[in-house]
N, CA, C and O atoms as a printed pandas DataFrame, in Angstrom:
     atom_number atom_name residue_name chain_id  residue_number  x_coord  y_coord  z_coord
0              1         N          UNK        A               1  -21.319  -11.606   -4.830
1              2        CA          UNK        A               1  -21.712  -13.008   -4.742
2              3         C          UNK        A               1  -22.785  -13.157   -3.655
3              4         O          UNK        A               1  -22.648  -12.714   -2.514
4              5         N          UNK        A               2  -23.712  -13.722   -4.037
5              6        CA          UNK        A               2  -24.900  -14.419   -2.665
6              7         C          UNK        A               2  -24.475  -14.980   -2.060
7              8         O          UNK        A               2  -23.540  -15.739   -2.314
8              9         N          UNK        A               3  -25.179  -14.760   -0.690
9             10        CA          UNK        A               3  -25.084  -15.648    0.479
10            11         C          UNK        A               3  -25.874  -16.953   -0.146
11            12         O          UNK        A               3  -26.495  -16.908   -1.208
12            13         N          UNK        A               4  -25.740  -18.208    0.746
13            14        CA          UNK        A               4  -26.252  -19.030    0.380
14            15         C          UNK        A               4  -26.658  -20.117    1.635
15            16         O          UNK        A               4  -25.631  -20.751    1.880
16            17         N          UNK        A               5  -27.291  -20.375    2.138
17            18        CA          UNK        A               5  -28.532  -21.265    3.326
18            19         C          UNK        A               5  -28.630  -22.378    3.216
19            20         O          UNK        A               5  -28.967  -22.899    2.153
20            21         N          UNK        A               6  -28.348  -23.061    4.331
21            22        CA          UNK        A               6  -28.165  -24.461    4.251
22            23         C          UNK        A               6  -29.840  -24.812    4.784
23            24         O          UNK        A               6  -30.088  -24.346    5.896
24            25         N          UNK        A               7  -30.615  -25.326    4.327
25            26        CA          UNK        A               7  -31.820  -26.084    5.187
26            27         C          UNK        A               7  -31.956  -27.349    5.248
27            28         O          UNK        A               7  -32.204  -27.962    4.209
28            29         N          UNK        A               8  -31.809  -28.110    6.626
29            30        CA          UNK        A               8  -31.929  -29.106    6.723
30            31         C          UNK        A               8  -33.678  -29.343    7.768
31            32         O          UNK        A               8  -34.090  -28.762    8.772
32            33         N          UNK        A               9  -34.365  -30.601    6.793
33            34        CA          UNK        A               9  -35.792  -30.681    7.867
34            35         C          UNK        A               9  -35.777  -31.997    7.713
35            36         O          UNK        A               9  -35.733  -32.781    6.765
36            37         N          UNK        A              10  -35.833  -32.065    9.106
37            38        CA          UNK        A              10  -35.989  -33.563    9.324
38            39         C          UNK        A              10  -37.809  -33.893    9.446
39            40         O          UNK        A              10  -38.645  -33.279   10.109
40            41         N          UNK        A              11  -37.964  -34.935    8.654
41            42        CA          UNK        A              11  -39.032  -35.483    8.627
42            43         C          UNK        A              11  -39.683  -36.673    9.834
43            44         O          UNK        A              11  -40.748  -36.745   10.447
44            45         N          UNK        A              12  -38.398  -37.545    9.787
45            46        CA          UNK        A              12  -38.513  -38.336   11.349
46            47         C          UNK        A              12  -37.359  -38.412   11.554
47            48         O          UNK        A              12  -36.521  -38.273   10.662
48            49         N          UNK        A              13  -37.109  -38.625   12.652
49            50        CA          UNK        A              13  -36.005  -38.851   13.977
50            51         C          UNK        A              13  -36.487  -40.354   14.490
51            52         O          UNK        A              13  -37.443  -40.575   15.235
52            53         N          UNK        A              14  -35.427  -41.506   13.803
53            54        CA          UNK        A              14  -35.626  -42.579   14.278
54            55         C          UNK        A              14  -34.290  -43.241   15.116
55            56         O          UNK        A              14  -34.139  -44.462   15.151
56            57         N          UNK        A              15  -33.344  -42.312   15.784
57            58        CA          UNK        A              15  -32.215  -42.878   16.673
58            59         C          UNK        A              15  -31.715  -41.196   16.653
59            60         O          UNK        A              15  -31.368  -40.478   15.715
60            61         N          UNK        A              16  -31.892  -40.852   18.589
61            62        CA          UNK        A              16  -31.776  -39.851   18.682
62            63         C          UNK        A              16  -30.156  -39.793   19.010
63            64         O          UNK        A              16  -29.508  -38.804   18.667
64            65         N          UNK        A              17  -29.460  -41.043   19.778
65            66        CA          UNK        A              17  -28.488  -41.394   20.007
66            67         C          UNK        A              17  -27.430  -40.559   18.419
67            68         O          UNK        A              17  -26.627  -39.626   18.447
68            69         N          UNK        A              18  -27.843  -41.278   17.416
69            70        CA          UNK        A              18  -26.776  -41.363   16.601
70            71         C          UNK        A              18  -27.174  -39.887   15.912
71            72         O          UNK        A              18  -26.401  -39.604   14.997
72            73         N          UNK        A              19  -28.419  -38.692   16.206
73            74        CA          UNK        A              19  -28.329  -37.363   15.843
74            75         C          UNK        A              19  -27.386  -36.702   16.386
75            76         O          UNK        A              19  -26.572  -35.937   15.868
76            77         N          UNK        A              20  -27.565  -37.128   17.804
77            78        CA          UNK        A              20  -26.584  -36.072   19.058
78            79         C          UNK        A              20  -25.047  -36.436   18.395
79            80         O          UNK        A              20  -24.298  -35.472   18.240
80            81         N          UNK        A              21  -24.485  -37.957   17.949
81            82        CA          UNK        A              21  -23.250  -38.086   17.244
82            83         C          UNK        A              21  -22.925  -37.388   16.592
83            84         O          UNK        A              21  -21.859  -36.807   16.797
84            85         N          UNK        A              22  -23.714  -37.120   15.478
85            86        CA          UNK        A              22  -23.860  -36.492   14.092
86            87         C          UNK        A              22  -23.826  -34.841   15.044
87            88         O          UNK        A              22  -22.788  -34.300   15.423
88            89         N          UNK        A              23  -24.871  -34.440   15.205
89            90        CA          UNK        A              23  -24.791  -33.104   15.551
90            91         C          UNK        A              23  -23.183  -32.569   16.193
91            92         O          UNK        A              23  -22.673  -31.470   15.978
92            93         N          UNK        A              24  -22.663  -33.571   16.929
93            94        CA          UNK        A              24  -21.100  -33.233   17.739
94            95         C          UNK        A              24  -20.095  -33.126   16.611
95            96         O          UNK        A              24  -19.463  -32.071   16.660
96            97         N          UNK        A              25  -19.869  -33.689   15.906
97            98        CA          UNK        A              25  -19.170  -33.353   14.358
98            99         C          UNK        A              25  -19.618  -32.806   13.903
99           100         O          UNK        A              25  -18.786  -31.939   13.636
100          101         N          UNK        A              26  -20.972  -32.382   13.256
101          102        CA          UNK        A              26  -21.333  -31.651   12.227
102          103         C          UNK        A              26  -21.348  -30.291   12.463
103          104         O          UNK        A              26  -20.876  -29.503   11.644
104          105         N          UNK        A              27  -21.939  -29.876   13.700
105          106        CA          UNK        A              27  -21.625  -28.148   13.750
106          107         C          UNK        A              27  -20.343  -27.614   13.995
107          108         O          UNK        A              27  -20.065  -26.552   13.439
108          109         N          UNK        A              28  -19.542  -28.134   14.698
109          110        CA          UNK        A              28  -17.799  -27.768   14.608
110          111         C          UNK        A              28  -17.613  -27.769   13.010
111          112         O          UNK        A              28  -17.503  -26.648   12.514
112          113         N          UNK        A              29  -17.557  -28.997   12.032
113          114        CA          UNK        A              29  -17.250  -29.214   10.929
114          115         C          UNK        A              29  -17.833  -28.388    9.915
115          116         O          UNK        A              29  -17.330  -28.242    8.801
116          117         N          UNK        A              30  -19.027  -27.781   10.348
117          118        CA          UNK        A              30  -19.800  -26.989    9.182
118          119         C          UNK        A              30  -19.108  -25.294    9.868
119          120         O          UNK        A              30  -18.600  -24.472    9.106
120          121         N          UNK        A              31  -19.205  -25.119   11.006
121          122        CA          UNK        A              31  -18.583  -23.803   11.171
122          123         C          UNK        A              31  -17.135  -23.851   10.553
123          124         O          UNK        A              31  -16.880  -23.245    9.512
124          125         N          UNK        A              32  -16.439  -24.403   11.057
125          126        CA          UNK        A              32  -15.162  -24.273   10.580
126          127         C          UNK        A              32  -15.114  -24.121    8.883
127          128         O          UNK        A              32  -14.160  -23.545    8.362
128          129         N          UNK        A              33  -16.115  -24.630    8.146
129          130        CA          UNK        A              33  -16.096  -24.584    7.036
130          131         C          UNK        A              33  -16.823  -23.349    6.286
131          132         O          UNK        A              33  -17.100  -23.448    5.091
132          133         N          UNK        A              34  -17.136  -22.132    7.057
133          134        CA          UNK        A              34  -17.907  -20.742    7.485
134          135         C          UNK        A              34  -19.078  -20.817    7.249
135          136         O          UNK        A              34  -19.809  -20.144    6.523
136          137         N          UNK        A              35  -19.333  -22.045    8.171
137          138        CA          UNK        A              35  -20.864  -21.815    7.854
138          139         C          UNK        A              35  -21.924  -20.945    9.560
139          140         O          UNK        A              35  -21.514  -21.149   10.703
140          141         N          UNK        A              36  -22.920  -20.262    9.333
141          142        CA          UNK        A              36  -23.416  -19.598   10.875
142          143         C          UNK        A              36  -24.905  -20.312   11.144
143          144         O          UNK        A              36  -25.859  -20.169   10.379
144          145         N          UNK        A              37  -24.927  -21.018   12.236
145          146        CA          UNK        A              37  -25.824  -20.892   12.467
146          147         C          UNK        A              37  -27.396  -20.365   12.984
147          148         O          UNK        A              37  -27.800  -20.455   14.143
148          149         N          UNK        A              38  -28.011  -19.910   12.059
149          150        CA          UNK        A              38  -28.848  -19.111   12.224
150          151         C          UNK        A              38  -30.193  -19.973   12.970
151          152         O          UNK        A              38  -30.376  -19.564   14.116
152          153         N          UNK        A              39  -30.693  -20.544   12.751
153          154        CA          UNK        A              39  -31.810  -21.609   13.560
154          155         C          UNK        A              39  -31.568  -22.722   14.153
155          156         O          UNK        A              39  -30.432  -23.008   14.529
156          157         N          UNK        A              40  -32.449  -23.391   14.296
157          158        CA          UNK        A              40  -31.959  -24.633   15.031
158          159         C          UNK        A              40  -33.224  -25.303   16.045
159          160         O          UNK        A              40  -33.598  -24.794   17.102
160          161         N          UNK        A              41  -33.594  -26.167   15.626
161          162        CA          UNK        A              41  -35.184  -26.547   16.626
162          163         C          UNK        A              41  -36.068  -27.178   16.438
163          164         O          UNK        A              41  -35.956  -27.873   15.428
164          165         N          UNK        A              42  -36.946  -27.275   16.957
165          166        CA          UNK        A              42  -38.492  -27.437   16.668
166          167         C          UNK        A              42  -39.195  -26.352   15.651
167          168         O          UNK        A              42  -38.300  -26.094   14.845
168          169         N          UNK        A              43  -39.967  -25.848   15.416
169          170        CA          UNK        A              43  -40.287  -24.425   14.759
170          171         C          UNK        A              43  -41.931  -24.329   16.285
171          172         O          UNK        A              43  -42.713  -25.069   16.883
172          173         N          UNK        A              44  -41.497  -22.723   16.149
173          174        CA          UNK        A              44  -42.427  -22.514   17.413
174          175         C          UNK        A              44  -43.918  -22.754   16.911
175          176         O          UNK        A              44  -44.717  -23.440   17.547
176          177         N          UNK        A              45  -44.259  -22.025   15.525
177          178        CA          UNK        A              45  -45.388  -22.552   14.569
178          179         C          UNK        A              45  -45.423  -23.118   13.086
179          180         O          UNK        A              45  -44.638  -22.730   12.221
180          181         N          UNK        A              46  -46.111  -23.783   12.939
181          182        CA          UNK        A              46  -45.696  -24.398   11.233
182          183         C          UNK        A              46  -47.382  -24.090   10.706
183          184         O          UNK        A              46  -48.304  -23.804   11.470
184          185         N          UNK        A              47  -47.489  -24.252    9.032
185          186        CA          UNK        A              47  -47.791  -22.966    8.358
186          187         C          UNK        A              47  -48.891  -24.247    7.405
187          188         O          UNK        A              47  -48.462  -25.360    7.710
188          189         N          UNK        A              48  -49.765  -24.340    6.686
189          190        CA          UNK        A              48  -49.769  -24.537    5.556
190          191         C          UNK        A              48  -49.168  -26.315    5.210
191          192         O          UNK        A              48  -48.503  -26.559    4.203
192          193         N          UNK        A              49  -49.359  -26.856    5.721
193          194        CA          UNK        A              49  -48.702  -28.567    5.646
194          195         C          UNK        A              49  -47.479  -28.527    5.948
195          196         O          UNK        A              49  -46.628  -29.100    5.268
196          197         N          UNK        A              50  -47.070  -27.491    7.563
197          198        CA          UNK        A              50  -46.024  -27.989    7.412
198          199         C          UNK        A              50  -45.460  -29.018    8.330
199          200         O          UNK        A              50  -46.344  -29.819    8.636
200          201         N          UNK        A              51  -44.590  -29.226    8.749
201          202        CA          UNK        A              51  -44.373  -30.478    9.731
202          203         C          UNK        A              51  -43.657  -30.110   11.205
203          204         O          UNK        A              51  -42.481  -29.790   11.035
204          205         N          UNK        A              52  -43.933  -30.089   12.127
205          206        CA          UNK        A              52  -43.541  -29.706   13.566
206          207         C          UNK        A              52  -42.487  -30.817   14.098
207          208         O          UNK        A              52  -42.604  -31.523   15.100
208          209         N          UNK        A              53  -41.362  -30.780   13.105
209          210        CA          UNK        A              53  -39.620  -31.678   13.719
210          211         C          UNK        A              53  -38.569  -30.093   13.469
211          212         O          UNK        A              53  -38.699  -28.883   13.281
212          213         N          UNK        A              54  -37.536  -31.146   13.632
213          214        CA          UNK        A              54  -36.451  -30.417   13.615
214          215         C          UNK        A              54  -35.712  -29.874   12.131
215          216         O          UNK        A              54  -35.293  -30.465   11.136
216          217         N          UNK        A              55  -35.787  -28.459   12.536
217          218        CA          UNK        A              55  -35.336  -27.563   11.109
218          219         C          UNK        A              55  -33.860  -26.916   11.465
219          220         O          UNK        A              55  -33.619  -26.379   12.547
220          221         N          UNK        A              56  -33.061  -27.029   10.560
221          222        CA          UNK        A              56  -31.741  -26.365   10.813
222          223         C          UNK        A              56  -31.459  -25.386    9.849
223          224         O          UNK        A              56  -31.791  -25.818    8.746
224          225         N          UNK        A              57  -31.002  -24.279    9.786
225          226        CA          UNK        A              57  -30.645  -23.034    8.768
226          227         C          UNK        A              57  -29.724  -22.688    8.941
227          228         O          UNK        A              57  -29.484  -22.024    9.950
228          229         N          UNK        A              58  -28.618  -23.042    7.855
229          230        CA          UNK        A              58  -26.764  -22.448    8.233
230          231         C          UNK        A              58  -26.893  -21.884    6.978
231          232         O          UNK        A              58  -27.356  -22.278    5.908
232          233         N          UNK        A              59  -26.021  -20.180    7.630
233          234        CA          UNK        A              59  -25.950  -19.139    6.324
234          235         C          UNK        A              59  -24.022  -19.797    6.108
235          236         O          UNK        A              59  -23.211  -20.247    6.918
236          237         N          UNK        A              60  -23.966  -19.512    4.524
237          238        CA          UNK        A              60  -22.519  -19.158    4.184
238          239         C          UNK        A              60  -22.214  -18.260    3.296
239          240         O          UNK        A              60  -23.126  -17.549    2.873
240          241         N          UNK        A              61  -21.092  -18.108    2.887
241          242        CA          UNK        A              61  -20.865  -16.804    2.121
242          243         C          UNK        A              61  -21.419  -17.052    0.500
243          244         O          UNK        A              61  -21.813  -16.177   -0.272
244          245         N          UNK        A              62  -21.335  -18.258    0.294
245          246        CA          UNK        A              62  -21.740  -18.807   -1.179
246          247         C          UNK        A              62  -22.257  -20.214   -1.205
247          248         O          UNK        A              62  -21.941  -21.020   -0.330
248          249         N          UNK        A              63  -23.102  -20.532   -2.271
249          250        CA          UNK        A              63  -23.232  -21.661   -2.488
250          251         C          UNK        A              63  -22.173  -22.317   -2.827
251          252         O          UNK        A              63  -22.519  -23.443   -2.469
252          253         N          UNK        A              64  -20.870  -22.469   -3.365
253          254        CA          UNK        A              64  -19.608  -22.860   -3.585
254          255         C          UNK        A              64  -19.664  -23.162   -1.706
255          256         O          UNK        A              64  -19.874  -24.242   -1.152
256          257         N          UNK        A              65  -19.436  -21.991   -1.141
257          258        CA          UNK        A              65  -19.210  -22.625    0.147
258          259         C          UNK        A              65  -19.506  -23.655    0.825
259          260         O          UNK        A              65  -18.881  -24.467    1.508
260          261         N          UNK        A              66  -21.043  -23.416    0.391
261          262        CA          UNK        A              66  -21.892  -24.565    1.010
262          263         C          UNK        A              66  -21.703  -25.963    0.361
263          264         O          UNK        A              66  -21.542  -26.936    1.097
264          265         N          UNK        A              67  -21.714  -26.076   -0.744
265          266        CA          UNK        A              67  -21.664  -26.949   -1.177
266          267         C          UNK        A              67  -19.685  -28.342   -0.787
267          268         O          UNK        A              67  -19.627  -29.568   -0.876
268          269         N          UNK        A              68  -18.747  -27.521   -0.478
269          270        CA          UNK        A              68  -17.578  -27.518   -0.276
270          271         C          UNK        A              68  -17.962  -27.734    1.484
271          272         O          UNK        A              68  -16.989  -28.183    2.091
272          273         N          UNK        A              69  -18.977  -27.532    2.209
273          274        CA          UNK        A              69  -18.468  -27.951    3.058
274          275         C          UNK        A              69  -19.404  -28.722    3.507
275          276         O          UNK        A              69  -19.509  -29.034    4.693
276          277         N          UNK        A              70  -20.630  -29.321    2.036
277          278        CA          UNK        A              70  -21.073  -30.464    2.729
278          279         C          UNK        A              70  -20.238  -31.794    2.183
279          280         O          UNK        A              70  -20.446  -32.924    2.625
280          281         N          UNK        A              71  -19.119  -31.438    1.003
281          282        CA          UNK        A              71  -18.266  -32.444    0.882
282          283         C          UNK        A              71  -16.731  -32.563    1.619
283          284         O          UNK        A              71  -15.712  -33.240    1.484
284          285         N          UNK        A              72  -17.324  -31.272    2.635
285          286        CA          UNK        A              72  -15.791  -31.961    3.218
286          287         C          UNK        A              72  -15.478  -33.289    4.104
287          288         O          UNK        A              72  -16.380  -34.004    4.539
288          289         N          UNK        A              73  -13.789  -33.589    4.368
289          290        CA          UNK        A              73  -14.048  -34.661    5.065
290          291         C          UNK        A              73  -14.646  -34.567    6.980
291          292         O          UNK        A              73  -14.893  -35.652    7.506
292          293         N          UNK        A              74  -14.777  -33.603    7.622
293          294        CA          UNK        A              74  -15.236  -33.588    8.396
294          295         C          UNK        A              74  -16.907  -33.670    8.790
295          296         O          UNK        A              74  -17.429  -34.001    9.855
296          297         N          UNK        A              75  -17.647  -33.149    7.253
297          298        CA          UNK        A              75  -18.795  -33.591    7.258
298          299         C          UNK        A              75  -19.465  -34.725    7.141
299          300         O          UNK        A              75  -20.493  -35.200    7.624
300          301         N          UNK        A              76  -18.328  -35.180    6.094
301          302        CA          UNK        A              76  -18.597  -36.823    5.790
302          303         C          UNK        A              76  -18.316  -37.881    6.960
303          304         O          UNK        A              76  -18.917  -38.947    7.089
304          305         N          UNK        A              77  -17.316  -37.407    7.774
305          306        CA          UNK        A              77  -17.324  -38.145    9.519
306          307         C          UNK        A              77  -18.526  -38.242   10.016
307          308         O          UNK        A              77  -18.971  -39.280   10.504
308          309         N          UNK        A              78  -19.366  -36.777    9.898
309          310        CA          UNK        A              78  -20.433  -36.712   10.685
310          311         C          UNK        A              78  -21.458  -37.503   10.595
311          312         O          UNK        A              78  -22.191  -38.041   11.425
312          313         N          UNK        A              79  -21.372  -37.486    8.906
313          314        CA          UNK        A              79  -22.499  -38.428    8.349
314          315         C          UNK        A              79  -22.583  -40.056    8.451
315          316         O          UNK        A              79  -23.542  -40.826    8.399
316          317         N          UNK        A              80  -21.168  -40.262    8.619
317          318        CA          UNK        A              80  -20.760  -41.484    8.968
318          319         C          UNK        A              80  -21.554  -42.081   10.218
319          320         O          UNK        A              80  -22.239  -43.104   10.227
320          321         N          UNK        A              81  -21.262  -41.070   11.427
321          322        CA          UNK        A              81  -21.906  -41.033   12.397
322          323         C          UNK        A              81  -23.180  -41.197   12.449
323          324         O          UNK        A              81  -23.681  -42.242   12.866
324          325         N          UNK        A              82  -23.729  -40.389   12.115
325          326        CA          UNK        A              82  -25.201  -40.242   11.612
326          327         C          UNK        A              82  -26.031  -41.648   11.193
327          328         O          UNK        A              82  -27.158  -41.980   11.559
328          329         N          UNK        A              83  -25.174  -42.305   10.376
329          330        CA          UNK        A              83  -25.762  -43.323    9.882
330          331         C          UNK        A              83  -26.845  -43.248    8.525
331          332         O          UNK        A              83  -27.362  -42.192    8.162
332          333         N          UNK        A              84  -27.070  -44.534    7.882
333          334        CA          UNK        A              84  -28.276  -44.384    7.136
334          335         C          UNK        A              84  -29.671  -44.496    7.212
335          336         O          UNK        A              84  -30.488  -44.243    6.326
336          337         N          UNK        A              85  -29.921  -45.011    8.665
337          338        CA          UNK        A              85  -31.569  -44.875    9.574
338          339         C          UNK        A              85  -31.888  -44.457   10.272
339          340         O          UNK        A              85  -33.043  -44.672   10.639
340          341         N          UNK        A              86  -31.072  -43.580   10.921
341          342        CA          UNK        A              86  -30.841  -42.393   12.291
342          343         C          UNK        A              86  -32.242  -41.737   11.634
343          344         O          UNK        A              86  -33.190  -42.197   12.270
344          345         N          UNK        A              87  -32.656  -40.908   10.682
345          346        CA          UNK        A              87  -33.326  -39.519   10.515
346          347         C          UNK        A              87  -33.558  -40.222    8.430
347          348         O          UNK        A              87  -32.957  -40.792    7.519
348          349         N          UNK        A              88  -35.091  -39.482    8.865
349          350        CA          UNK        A              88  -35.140  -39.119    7.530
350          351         C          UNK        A              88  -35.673  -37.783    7.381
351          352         O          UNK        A              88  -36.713  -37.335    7.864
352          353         N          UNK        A              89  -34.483  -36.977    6.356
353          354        CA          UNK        A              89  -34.280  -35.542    6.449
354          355         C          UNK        A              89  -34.452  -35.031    4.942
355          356         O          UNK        A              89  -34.825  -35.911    4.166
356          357         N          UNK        A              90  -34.260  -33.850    4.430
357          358        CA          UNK        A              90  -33.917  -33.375    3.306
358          359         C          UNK        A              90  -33.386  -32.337    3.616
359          360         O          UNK        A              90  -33.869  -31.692    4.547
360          361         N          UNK        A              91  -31.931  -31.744    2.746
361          362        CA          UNK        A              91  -31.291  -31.004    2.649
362          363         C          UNK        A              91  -31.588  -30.272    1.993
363          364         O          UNK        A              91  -32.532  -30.797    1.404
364          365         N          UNK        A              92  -31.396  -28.853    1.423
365          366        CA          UNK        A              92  -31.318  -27.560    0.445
366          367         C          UNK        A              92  -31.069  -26.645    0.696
367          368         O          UNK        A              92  -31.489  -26.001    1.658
368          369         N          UNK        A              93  -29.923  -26.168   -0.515
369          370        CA          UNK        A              93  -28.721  -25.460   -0.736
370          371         C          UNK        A              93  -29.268  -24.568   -1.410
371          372         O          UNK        A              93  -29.507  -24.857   -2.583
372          373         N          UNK        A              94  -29.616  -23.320   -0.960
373          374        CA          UNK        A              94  -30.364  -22.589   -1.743
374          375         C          UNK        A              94  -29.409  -20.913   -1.838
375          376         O          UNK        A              94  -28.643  -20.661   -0.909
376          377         N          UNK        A              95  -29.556  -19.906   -2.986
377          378        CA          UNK        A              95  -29.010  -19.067   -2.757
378          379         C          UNK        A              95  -29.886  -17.882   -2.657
379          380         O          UNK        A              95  -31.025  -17.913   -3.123
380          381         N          UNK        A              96  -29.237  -16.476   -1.864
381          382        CA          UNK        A              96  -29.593  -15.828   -1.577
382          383         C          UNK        A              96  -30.111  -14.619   -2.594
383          384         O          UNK        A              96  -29.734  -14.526   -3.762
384          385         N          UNK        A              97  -30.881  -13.865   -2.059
385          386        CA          UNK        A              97  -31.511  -12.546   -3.112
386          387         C          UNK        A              97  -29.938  -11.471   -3.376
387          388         O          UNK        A              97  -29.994  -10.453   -4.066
């Protein structure tokens, strides 16, 4: 079975308050759910149109995984947190070679 990569890129950061919320639930809640975090940041260079915010990359053992632990209920706390104007981001669940 593939590994499978969580990418999250945030496009804007409009309430940094309610990221740091979100971020305090969400990485406990996504590890516990086996997910690793592999990145996490600014990107030191961006490429080709790309955008200089914050990129996140969590490996798991499967897309089943991933997908299971962006519906769990500890993620959905986070998101709660998070709010619906905090960040505008895009997610993708992509699987591995």
């Amino acid at each position: 079975m593939a590994k499978a990569y969580w990418i999250s890129a945030y496009r804007e950061i409009k309430d940094n308050d309610a990221l740091a919320a979100y971020a305090k639930l969400a990485g406990p809640s996504l590890a516990a759910a086996g997910g690793t975090f592999l990145a996490r940041g600014v990107p030191g260079a961006v490429k080709e149109n790309g955008v200089q915010l914050r990129t996140v990359l969590i490996e798991f053992a499967s897309l089943e995984a991933a997908l299971a632990a962006y519906d769990s209920p500890g993620y959905k706390e986070a998101l709660a947190a998070l709010g619906s104007n905090a960040v505008v981001r895009d997610i993708r669940l992509i699987e591995g070679l």
